[in-house]
N, C-alpha and C positions, 0 to 999 in steps of 0.2 A: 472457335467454339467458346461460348461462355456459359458461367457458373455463379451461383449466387454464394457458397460455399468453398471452400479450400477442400474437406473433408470428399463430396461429391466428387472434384477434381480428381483426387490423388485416386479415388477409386473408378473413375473410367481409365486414367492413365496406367492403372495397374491389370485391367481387362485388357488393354492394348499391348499389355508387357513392355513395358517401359518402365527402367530403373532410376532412380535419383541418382545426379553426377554432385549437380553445384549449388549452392543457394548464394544468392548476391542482393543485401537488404542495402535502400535508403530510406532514411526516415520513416516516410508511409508506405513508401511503393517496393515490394518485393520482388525479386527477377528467381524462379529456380528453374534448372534447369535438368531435363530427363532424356535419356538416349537409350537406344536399344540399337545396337549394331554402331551405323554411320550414321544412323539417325537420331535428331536431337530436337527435343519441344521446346518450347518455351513458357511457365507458366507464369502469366505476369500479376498483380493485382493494382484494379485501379477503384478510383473513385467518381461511381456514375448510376446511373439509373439501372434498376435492379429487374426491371421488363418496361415493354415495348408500351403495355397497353396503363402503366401508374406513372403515377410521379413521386414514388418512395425512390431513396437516393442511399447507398450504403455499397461496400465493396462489392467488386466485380470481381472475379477470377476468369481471364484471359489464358487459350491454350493457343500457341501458335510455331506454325514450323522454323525452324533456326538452323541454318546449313553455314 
């Protein structure tokens, strides 16, 4: 799933009940990570195309499963 926003992010992730464990920064790219139970997300942010249908170019927020 992606997001144009961080703020968007942490508020579907909080609909899913899912709490913040870790955060793990480099430079530009942030890794944090959320779990609920044995289960753990991964929100990533990168730097790419902001929709499918522009060519504006600015962070991406990345939600992905991490076992």
């Amino acid at each position: 799933m992606q997001f144009t926003s961080e703020e968007k992010a942490k508020i579907y992730l909080k609909k899913l009940k899912y709490s913040y464990r870790e955060s793990i920064n480099y430079k530009n790219e942030k890794f944090k990570i959320y779990g609920k139970g044995r289960q753990k997300l991964l929100l990533t942010s990168n730097f790419g195309y902001l929709s499918k249908n522009n060519m504006d170019m600015g962070v991406v927020w990345n939600i992905s499963i991490w076992s």
